[in-house]
C-alpha positions in Angstrom: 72.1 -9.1 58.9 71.9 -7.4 62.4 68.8 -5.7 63.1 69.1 -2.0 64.0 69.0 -1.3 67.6 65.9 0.8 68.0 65.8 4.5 70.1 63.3 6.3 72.0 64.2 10.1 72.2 62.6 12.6 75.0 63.1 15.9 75.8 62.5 19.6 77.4 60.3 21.1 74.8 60.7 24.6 77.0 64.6 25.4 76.8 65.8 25.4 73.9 69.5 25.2 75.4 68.8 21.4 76.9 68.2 20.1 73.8 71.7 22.1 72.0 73.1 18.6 71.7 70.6 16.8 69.9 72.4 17.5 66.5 75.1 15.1 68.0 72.8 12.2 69.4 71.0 11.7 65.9 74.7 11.6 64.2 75.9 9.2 66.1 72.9 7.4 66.0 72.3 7.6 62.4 76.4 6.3 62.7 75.4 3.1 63.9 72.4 2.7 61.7 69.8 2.8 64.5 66.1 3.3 64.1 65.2 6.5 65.8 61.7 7.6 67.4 61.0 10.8 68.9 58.7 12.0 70.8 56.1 13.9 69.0 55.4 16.8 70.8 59.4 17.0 71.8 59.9 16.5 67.6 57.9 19.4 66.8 59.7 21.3 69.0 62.9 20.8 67.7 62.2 21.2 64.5 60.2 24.7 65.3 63.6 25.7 66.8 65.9 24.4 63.7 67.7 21.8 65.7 67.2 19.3 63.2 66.4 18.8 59.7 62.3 19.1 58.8 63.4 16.1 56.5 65.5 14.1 58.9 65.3 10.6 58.9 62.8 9.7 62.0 60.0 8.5 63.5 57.6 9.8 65.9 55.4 8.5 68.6 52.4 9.8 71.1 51.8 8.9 74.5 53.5 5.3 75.6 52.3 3.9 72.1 56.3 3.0 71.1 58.5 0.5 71.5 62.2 0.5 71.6 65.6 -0.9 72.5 66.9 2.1 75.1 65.3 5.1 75.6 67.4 8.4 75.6 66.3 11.5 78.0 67.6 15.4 76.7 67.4 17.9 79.7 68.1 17.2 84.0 66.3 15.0 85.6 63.0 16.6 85.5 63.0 15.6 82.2 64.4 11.8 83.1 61.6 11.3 85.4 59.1 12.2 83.1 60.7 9.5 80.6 60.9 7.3 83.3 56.7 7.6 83.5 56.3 7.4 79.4 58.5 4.7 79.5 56.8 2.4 82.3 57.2 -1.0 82.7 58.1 -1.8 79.1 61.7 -2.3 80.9 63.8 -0.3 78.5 67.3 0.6 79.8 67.0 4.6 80.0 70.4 6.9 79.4 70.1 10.4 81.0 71.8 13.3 79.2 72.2 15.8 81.5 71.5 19.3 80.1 70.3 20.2 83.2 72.4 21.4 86.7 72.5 18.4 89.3 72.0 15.4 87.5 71.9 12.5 89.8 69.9 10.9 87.1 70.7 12.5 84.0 74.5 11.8 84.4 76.2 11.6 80.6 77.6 15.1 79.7 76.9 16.8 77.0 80.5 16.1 75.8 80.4 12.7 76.1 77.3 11.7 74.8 79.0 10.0 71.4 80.8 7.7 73.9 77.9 6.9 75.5 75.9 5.7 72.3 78.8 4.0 71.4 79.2 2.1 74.7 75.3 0.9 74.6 75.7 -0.1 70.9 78.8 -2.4 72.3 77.3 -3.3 74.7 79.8 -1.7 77.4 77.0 -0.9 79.8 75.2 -1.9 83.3 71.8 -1.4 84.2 70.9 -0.5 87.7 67.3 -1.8 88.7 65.4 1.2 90.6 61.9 0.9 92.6 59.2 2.6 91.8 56.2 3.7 94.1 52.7 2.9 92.7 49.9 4.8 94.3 46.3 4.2 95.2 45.0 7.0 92.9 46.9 5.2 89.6 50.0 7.1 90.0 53.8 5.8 89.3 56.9 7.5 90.8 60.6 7.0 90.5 61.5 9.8 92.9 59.0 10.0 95.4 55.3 10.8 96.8 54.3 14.0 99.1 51.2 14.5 100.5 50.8 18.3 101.0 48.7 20.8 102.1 47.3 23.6 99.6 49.2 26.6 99.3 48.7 29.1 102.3 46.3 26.0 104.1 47.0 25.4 107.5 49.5 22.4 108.4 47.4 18.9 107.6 46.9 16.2 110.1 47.9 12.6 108.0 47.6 9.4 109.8 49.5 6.6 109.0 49.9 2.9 108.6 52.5 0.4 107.9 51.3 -3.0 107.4 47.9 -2.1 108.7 50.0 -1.0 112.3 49.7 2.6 113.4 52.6 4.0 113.1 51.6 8.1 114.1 49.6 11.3 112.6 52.4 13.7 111.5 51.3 17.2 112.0 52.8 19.0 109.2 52.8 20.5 105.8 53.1 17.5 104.7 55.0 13.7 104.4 57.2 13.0 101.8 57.9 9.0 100.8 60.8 8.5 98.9 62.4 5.6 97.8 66.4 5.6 97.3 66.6 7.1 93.7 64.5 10.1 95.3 66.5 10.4 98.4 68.8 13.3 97.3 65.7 14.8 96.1 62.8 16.5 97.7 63.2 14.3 100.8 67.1 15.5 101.3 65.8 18.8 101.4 63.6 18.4 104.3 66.2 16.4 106.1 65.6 12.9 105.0 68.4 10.3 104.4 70.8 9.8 101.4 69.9 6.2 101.0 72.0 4.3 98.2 70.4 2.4 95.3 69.4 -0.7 95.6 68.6 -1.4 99.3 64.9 -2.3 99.0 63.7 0.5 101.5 61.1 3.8 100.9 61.7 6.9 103.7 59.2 8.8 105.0 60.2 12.4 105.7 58.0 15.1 107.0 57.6 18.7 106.0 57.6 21.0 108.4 56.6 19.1 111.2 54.8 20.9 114.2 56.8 18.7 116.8 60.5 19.0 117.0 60.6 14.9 118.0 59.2 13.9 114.1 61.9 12.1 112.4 62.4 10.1 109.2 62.1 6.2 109.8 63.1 4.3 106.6 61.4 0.7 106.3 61.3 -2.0 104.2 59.9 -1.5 100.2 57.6 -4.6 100.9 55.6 -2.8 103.3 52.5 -1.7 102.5 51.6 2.7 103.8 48.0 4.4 103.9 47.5 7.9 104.9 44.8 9.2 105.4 44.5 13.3 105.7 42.5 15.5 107.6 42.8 19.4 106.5 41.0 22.7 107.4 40.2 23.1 103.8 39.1 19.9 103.2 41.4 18.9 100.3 45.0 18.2 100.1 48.0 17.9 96.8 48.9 14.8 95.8 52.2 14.8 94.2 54.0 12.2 92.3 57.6 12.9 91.1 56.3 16.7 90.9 53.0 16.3 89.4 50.2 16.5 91.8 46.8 16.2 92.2 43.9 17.9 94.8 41.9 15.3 96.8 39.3 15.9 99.3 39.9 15.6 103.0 39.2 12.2 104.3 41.0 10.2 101.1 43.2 7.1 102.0 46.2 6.9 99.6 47.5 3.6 99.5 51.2 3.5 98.7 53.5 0.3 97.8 56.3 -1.3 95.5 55.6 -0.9 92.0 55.6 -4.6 90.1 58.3 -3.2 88.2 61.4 -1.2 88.3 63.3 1.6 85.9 65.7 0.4 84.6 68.7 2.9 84.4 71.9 2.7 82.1 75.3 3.2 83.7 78.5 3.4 81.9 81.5 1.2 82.6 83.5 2.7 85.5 80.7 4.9 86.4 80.6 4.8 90.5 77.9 6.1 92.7 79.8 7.3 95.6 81.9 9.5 93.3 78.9 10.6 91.8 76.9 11.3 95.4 80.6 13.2 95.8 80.9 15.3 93.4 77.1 16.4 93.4 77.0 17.1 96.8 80.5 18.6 97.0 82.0 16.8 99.6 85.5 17.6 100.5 85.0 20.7 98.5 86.6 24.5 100.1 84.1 26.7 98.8 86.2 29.4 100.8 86.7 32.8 98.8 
């Protein structure tokens, strides 16, 4: 007898729209005789809202204290990259259902989210390996890592290393590294480079520079970056995929290549220039 192909389920537990087609996930799950865990906090939520059955037939789980086959995110990638955290390095392919707006990440449509269960229970799937940033202060991120100053602070002076070589002390609101998953991100904002999956490089990017001749570099992942901040009010924001953290002036945060990637599923035929296309409207008239 086959064992059952075992799913983690997270979601938005805030809108109650990004998680409208949860109904469908657990059929077709339930379909193909899968085990299902959910999130607890995310499970309490959807039964609160009446999206599913008080009785239905799942498990739940706290914390990172689960195991699974695949792990399935509900909501945009806000909600991707906090599964991508939860999730670790237990190297669990990851599916992203975008209920969300952008969706770089969280790429499966509402609409086609039977399909895409059906695919990984085939087996018609890829997997695309993605770096991940580890931090000095304990920190993981998928997307990136920005050193900022505190809300109406004065620009904050961050000195930097690459390889234990000076590199320069950016001026700035702030320094944003980002590896490729995170370039279309927070770094693209700020004018940082698209950079495709998969080359083994981090950018960093500043933020508001106060010299017009600051520009992104992009390096090599196996490099090793500390920056160390100075600040008129003596602390500065940590942030890691959008969770930050205050540290006093004078910290050194080291930053490097996680030991392990996210792993993140991909359906056959799916393509990532027609993806960066479409998302970024390329070739689009968006005259009246």
């Amino acid at each position: 007898m086959t064992t059952p192909l075992r799913f983690a389920l997270f979601g938005n537990v805030y809108q109650h729209a990004k998680s409208a087609a949860i109904a469908q996930v657990l059929e077709c799950l339930h379909r193909h005789h899968a085990r299902i865990f959910i999130d607890d906090e995310y499970c309490d939520f959807l039964r609160c809202s009446e999206l599913i059955d008080p009785g239905a037939d799942v498990e739940t789980f706290t914390g990172s204290d689960f195991e699974a086959d695949f792990a399935i995110s509900m909501g945009g990638d806000g909600t991707f990259l906090r599964a991508a955290g939860r999730v670790g390095a237990k190297q669990m392919p990851i599916l992203g259902v975008n209920m969300g707006r952008l969706g770089f990440l969280a790429d499966v449509a509402p609409k086609d989210v039977a399909q895409g269960i059906d695919a990984l229970c085939a087996g018609d799937y890829s997997v695309e390996e993605r770096a991940v940033i580890a931090v000095s202060t304990g920190a993981y991120a998928l997307n990136d890592v920005a050193i900022l100053k505190r809300d109406t602070a004065s620009m904050i002076s961050i000195r930097t290393t690459i390889n234990g070589e000076y590199l320069t002390t950016y001026q700035a609101d702030g320094v944003i590294v980002s590896t490729p998953t995170g370039s279309t991100a927070y770094s693209l904002s700020n004018g940082g480079p698209i950079i495709v999956p998969g080359t083994n490089v981090f950018s960093l990017t500043a933020v508001a520079p106060h010299s017009l001749n600051v520009r992104p570099i992009v390096i090599p992942d196996s490099a090793v970056l500390e920056l160390t901040v100075s600040s008129r009010s003596h602390s500065f924001l940590v942030a890691t995929d959008g969770c930050s953290e205050k540290l006093p002036e004078g910290t050194t945060i080291r930053i490097s290549r996680a030991p392990y990637n996210v792993r993140v599923v991909k359906r056959a035929g799916q393509q990532y220039f027609a993806t960066l296309r479409e998302k970024m409207m390329w070739g689009a008239d968006t005259r009246e």
